[in-house]
mmCIF file of the protein (N, C-alpha, C, O) and its ligand, coordinates in Angstrom:
data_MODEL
# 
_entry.id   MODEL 
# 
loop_
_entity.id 
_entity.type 
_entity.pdbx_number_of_molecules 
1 polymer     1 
2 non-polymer 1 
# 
_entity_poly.entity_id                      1 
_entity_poly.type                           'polypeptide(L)' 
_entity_poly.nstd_linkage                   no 
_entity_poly.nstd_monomer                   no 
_entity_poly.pdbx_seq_one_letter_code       
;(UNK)(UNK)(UNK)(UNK)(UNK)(UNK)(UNK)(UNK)(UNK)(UNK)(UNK)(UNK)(UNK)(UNK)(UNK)(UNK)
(UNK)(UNK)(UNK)(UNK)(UNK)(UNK)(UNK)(UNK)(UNK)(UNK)(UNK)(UNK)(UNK)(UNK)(UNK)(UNK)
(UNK)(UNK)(UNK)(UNK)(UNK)(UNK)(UNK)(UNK)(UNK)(UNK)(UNK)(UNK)
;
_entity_poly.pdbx_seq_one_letter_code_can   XXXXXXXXXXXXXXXXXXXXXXXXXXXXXXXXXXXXXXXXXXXX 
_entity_poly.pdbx_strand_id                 A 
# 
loop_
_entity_poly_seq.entity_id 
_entity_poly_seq.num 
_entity_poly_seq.mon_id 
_entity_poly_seq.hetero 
1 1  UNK n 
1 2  UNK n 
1 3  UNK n 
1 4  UNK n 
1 5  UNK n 
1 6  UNK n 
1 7  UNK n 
1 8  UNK n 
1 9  UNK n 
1 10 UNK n 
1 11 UNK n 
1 12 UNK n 
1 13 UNK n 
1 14 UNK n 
1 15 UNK n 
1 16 UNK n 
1 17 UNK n 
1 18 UNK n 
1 19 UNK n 
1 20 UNK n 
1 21 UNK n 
1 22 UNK n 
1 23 UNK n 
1 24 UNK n 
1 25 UNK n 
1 26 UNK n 
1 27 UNK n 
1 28 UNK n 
1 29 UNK n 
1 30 UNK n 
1 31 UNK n 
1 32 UNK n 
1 33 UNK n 
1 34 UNK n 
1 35 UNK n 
1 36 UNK n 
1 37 UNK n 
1 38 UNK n 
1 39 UNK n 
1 40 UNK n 
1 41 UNK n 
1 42 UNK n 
1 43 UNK n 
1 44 UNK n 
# 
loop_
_struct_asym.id 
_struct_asym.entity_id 
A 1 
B 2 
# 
loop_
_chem_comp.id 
_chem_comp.type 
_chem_comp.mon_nstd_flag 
UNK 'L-peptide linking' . 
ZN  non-polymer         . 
# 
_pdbx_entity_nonpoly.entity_id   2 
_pdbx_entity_nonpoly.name        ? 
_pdbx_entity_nonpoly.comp_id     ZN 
# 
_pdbx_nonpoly_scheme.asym_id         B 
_pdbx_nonpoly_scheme.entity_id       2 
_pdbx_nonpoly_scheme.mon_id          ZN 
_pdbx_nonpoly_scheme.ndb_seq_num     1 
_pdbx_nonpoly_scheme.pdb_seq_num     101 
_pdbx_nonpoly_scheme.auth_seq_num    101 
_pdbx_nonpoly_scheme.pdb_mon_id      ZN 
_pdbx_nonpoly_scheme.auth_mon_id     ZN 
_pdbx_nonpoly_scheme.pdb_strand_id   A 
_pdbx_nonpoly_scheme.pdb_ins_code    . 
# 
loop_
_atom_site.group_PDB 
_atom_site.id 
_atom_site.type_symbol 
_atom_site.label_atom_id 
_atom_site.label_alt_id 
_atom_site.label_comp_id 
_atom_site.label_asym_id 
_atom_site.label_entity_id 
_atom_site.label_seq_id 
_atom_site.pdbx_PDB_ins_code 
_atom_site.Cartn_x 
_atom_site.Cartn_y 
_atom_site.Cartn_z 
_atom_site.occupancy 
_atom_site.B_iso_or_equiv 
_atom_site.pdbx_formal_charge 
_atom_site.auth_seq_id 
_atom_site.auth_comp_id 
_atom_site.auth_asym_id 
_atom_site.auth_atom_id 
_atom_site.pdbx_PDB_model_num 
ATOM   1   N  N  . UNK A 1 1  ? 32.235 14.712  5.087  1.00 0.00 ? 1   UNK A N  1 
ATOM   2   C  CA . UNK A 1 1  ? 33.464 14.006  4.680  1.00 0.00 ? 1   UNK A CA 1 
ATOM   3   C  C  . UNK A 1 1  ? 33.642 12.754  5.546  1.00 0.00 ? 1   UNK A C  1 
ATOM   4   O  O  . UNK A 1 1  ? 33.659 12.841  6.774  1.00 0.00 ? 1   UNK A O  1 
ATOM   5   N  N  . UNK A 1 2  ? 33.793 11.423  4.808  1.00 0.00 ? 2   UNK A N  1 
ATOM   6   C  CA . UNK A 1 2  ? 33.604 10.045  5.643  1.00 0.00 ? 2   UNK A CA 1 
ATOM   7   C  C  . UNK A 1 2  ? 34.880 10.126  6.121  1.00 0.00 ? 2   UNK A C  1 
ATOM   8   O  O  . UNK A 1 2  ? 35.767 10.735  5.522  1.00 0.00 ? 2   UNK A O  1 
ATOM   9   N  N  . UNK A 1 3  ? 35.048 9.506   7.247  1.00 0.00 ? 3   UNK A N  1 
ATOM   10  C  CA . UNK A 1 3  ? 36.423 9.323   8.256  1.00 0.00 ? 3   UNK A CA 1 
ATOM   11  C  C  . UNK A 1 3  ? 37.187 8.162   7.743  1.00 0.00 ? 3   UNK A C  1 
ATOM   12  O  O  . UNK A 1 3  ? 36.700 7.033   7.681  1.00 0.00 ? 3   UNK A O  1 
ATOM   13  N  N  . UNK A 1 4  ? 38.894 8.583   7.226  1.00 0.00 ? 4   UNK A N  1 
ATOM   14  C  CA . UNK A 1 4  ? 39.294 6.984   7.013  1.00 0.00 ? 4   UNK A CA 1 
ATOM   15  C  C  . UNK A 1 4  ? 39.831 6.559   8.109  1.00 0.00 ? 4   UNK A C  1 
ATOM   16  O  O  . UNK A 1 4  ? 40.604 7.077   8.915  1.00 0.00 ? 4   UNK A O  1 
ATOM   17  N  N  . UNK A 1 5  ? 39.096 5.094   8.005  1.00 0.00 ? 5   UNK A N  1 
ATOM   18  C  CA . UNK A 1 5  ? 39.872 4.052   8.742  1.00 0.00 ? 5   UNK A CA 1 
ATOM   19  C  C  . UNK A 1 5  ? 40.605 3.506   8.743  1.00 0.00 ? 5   UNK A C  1 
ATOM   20  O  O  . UNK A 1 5  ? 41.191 4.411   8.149  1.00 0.00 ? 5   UNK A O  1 
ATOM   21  N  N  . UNK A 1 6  ? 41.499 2.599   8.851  1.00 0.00 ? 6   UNK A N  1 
ATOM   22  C  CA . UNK A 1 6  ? 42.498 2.091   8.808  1.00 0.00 ? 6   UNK A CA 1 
ATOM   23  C  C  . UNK A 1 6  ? 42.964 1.036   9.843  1.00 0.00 ? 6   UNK A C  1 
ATOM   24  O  O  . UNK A 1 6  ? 42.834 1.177   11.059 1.00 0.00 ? 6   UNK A O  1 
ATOM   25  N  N  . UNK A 1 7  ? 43.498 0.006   9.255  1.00 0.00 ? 7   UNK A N  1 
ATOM   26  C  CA . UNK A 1 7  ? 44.258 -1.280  10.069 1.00 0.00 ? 7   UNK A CA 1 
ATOM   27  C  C  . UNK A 1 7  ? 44.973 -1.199  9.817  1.00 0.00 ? 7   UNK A C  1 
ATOM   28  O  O  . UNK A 1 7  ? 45.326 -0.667  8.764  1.00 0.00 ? 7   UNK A O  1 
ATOM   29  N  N  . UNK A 1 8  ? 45.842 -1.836  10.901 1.00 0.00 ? 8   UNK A N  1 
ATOM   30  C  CA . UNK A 1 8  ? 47.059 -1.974  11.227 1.00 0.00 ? 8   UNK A CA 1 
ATOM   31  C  C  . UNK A 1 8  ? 47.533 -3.494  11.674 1.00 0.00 ? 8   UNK A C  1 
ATOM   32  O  O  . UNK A 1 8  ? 46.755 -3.921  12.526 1.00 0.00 ? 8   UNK A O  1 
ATOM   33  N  N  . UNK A 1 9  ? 48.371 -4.248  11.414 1.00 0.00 ? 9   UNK A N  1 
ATOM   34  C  CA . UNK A 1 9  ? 48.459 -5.156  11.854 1.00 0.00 ? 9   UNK A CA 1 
ATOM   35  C  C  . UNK A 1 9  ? 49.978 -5.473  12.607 1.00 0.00 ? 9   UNK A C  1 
ATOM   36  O  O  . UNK A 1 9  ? 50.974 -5.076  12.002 1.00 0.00 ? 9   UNK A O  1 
ATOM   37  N  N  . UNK A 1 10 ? 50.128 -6.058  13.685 1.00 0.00 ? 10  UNK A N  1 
ATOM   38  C  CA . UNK A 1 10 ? 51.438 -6.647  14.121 1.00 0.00 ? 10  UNK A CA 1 
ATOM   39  C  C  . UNK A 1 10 ? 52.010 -6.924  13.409 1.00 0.00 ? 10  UNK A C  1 
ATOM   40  O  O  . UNK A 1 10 ? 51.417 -7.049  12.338 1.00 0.00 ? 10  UNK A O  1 
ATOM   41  N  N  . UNK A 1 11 ? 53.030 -7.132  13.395 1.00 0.00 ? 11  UNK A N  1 
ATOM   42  C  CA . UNK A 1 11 ? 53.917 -8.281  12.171 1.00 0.00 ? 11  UNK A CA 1 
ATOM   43  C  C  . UNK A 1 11 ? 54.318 -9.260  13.451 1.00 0.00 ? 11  UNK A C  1 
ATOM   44  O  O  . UNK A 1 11 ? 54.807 -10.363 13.206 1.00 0.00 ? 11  UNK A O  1 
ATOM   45  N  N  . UNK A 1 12 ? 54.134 -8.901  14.611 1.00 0.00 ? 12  UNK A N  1 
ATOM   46  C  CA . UNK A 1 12 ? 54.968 -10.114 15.451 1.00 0.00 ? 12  UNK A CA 1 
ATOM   47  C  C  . UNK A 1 12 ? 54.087 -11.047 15.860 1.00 0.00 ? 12  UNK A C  1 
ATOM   48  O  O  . UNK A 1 12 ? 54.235 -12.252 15.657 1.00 0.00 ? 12  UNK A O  1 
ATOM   49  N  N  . UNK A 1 13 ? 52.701 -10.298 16.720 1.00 0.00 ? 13  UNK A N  1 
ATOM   50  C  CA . UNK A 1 13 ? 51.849 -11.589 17.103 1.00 0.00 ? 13  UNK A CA 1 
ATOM   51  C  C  . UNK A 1 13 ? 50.675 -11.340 16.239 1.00 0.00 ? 13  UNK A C  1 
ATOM   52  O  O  . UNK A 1 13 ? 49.827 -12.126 16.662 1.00 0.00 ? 13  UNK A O  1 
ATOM   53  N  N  . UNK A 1 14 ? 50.200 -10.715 15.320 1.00 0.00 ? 14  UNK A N  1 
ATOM   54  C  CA . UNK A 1 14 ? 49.278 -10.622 14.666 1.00 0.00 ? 14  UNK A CA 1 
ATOM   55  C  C  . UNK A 1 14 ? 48.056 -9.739  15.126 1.00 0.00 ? 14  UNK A C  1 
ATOM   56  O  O  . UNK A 1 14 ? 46.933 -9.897  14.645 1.00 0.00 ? 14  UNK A O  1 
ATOM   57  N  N  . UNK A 1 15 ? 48.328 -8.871  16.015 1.00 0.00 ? 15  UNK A N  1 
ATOM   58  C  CA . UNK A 1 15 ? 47.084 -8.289  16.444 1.00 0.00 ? 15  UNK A CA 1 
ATOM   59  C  C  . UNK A 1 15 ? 46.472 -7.217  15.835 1.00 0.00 ? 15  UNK A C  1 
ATOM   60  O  O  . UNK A 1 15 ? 47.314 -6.375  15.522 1.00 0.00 ? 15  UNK A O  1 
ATOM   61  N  N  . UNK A 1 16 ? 45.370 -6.912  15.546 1.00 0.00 ? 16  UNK A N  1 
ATOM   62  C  CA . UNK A 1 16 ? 44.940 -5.535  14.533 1.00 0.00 ? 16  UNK A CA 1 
ATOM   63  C  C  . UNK A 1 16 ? 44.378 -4.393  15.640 1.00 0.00 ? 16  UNK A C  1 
ATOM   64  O  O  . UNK A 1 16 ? 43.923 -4.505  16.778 1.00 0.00 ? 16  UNK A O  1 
ATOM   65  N  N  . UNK A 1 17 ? 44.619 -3.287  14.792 1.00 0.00 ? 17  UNK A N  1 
ATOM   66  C  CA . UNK A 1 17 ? 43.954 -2.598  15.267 1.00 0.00 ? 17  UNK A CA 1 
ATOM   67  C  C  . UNK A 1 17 ? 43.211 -1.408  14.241 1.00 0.00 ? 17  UNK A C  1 
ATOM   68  O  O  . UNK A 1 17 ? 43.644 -1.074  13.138 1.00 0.00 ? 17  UNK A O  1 
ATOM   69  N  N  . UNK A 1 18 ? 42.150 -0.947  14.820 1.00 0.00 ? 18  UNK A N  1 
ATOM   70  C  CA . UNK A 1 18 ? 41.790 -0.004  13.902 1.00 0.00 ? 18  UNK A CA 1 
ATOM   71  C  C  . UNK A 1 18 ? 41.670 1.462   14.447 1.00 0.00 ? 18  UNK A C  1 
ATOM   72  O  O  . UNK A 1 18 ? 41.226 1.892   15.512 1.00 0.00 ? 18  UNK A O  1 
ATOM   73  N  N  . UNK A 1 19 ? 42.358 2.242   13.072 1.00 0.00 ? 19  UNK A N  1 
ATOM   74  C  CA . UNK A 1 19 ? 42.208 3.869   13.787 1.00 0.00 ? 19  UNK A CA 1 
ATOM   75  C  C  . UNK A 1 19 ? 42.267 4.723   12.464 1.00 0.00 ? 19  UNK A C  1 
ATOM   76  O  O  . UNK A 1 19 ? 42.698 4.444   11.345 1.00 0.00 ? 19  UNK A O  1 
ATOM   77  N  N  . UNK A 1 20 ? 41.653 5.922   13.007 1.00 0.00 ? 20  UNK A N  1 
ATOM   78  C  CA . UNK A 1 20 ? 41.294 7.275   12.154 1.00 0.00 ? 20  UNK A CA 1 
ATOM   79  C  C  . UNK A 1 20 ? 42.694 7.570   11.404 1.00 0.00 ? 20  UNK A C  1 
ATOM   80  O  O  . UNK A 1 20 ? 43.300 8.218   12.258 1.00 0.00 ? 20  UNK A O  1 
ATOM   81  N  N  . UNK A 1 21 ? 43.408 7.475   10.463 1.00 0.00 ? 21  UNK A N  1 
ATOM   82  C  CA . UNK A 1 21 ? 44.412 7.681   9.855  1.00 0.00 ? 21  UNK A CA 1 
ATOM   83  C  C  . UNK A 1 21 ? 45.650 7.233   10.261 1.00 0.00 ? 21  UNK A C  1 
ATOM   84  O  O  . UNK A 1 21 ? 45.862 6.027   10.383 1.00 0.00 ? 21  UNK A O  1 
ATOM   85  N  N  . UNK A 1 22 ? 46.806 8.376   10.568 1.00 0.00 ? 22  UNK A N  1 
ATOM   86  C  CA . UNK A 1 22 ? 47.873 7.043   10.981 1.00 0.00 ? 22  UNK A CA 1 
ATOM   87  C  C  . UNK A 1 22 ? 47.467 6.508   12.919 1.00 0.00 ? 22  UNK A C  1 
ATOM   88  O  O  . UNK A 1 22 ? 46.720 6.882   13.823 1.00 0.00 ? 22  UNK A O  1 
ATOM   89  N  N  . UNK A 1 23 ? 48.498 5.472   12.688 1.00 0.00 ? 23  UNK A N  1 
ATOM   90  C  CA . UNK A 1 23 ? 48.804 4.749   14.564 1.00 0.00 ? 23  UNK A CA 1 
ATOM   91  C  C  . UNK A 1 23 ? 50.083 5.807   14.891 1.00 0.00 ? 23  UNK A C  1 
ATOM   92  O  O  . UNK A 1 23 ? 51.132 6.202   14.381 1.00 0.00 ? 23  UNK A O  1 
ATOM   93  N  N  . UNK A 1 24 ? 49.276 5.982   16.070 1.00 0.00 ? 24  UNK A N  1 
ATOM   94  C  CA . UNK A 1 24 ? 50.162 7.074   16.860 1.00 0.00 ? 24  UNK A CA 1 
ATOM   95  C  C  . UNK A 1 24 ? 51.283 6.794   17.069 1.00 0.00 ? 24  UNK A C  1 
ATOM   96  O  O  . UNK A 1 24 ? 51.486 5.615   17.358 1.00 0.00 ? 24  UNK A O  1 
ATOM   97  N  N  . UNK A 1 25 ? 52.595 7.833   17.011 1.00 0.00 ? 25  UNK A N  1 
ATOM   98  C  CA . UNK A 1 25 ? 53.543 7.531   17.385 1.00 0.00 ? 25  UNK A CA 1 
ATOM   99  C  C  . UNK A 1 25 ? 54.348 6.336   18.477 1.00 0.00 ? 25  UNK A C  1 
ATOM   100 O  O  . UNK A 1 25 ? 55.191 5.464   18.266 1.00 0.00 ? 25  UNK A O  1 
ATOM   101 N  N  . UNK A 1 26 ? 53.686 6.752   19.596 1.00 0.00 ? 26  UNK A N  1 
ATOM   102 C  CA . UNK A 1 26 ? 53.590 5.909   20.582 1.00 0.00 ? 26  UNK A CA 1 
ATOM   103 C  C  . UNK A 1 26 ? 53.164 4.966   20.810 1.00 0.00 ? 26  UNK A C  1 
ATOM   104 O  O  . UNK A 1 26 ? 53.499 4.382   21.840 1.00 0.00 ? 26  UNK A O  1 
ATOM   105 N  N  . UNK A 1 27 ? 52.204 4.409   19.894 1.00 0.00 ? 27  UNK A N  1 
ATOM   106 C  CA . UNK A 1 27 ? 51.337 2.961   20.603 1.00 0.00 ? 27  UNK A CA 1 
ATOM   107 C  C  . UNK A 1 27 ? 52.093 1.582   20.566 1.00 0.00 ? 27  UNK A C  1 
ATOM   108 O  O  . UNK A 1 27 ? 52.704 1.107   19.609 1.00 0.00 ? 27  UNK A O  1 
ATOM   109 N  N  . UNK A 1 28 ? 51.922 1.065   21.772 1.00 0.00 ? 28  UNK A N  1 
ATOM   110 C  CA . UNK A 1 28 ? 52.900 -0.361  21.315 1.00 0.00 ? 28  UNK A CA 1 
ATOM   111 C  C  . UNK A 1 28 ? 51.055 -1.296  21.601 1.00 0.00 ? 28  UNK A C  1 
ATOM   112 O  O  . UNK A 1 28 ? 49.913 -1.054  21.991 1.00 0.00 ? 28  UNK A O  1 
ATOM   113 N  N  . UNK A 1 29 ? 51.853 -2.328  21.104 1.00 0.00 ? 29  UNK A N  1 
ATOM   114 C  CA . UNK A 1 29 ? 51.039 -3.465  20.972 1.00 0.00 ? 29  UNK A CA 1 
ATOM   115 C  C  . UNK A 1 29 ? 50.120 -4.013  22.106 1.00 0.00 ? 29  UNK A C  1 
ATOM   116 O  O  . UNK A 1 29 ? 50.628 -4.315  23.186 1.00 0.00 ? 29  UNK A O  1 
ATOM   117 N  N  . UNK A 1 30 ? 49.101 -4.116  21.944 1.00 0.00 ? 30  UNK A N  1 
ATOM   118 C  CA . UNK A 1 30 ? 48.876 -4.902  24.171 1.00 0.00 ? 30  UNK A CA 1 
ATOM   119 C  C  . UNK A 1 30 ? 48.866 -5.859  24.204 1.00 0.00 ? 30  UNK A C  1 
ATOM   120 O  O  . UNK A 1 30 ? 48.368 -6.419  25.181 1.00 0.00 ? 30  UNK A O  1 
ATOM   121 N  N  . UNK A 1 31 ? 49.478 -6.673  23.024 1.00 0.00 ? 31  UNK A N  1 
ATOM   122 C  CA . UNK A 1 31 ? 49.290 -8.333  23.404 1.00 0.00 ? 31  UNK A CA 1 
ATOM   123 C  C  . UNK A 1 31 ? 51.175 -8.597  23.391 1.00 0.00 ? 31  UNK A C  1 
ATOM   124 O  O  . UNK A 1 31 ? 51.747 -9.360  24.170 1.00 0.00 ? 31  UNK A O  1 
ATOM   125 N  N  . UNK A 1 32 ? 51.794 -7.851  22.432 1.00 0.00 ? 32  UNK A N  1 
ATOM   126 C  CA . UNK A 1 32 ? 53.227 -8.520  22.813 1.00 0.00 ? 32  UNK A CA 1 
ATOM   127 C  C  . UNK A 1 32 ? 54.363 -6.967  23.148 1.00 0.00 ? 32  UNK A C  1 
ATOM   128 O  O  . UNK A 1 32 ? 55.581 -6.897  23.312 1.00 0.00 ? 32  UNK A O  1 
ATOM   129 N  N  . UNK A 1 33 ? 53.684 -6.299  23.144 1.00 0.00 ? 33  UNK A N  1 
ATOM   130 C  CA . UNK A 1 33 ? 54.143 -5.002  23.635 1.00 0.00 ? 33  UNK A CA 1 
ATOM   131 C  C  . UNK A 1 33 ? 55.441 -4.197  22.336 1.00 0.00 ? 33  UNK A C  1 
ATOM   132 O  O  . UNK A 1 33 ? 56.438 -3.519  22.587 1.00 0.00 ? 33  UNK A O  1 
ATOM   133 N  N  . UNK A 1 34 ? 54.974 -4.562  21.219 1.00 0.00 ? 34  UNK A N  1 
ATOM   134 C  CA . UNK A 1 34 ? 55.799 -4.442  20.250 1.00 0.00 ? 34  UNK A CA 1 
ATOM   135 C  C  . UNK A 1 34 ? 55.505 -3.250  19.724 1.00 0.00 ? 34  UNK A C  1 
ATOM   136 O  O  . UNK A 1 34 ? 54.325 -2.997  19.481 1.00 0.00 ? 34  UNK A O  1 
ATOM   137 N  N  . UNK A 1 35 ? 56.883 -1.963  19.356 1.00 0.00 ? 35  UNK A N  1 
ATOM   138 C  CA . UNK A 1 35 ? 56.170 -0.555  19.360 1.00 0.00 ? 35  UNK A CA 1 
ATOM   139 C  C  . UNK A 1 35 ? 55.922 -0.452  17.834 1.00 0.00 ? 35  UNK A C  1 
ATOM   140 O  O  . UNK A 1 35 ? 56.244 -1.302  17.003 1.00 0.00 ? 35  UNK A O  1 
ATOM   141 N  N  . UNK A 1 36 ? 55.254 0.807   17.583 1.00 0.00 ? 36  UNK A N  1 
ATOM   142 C  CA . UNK A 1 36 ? 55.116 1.258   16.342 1.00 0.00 ? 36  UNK A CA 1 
ATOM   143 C  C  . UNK A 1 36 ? 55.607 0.742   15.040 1.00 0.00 ? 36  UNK A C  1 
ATOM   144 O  O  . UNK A 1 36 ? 54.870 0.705   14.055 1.00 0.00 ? 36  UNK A O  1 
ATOM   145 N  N  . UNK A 1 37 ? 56.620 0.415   15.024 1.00 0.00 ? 37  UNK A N  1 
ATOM   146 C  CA . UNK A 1 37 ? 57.497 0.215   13.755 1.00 0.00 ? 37  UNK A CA 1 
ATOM   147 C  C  . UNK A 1 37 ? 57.200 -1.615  13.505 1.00 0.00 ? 37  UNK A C  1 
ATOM   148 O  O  . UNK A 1 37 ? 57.106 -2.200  12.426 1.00 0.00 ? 37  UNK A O  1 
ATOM   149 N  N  . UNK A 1 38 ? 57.146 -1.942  14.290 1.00 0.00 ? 38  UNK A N  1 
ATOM   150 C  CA . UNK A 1 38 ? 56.122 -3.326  14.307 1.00 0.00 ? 38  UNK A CA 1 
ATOM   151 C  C  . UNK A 1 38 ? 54.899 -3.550  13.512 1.00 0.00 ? 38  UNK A C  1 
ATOM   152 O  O  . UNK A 1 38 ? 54.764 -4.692  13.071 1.00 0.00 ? 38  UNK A O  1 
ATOM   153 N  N  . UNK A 1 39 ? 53.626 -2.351  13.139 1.00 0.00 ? 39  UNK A N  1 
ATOM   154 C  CA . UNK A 1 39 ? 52.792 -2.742  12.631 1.00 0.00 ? 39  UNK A CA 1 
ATOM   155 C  C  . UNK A 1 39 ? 52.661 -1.544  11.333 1.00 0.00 ? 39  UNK A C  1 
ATOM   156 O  O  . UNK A 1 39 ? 52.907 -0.352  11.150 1.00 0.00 ? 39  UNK A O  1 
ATOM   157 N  N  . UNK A 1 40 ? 51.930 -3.091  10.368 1.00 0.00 ? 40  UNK A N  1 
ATOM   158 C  CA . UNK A 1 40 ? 52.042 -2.836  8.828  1.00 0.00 ? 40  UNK A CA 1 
ATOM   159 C  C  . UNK A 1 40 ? 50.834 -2.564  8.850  1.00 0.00 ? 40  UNK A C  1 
ATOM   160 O  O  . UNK A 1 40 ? 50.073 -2.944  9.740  1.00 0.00 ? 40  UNK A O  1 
ATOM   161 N  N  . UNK A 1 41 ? 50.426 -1.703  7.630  1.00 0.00 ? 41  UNK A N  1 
ATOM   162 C  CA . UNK A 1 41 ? 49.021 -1.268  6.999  1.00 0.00 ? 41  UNK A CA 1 
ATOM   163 C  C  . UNK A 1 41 ? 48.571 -2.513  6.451  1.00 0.00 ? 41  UNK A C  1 
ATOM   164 O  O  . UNK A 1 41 ? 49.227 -3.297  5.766  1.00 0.00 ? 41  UNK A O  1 
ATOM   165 N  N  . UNK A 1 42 ? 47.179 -2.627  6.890  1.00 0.00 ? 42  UNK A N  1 
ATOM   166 C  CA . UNK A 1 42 ? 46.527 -3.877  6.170  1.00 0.00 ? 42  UNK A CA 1 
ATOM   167 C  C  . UNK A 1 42 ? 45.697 -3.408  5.127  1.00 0.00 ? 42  UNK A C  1 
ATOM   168 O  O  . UNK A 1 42 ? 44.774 -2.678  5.488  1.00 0.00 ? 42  UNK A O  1 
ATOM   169 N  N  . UNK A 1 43 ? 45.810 -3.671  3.818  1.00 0.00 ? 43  UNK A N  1 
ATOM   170 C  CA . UNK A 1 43 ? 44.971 -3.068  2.637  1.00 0.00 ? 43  UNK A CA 1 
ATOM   171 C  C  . UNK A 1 43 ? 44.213 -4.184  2.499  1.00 0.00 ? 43  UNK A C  1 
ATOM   172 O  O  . UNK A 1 43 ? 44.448 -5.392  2.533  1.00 0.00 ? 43  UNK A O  1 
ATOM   173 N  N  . UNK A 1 44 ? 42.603 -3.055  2.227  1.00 0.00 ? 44  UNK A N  1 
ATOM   174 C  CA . UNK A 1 44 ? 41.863 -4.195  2.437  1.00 0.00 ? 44  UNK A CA 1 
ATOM   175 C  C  . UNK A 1 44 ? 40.922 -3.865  1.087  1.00 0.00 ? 44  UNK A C  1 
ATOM   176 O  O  . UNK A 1 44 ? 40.012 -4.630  0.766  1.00 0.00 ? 44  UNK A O  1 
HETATM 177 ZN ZN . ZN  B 2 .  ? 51.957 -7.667  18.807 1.00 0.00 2 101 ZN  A ZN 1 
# 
């Protein structure tokens, strides 16, 4: 069974990230320190 991936993007400074299903509760941003609720699913 292939692993989904997934992006995520800032909405504030634009930074992506990629991870195995959802972004953890907790993660804030490391470029503008902006938490969770900050980044949108990028459909790609
Ligand atoms: Zn950010």
């Amino acid at each position: 069974m292939p692993e989904e991936k997934k992006v995520y993007r800032c909405e504030i400074c634009g930074y992506e990230v990629e991870v195995e299903g959802e972004l953890p509760e907790d993660f804030v941003c490391p470029l503008c320190g902006a938490d969770r609720e900050s980044f949108k699913e990028v459909k790609k």
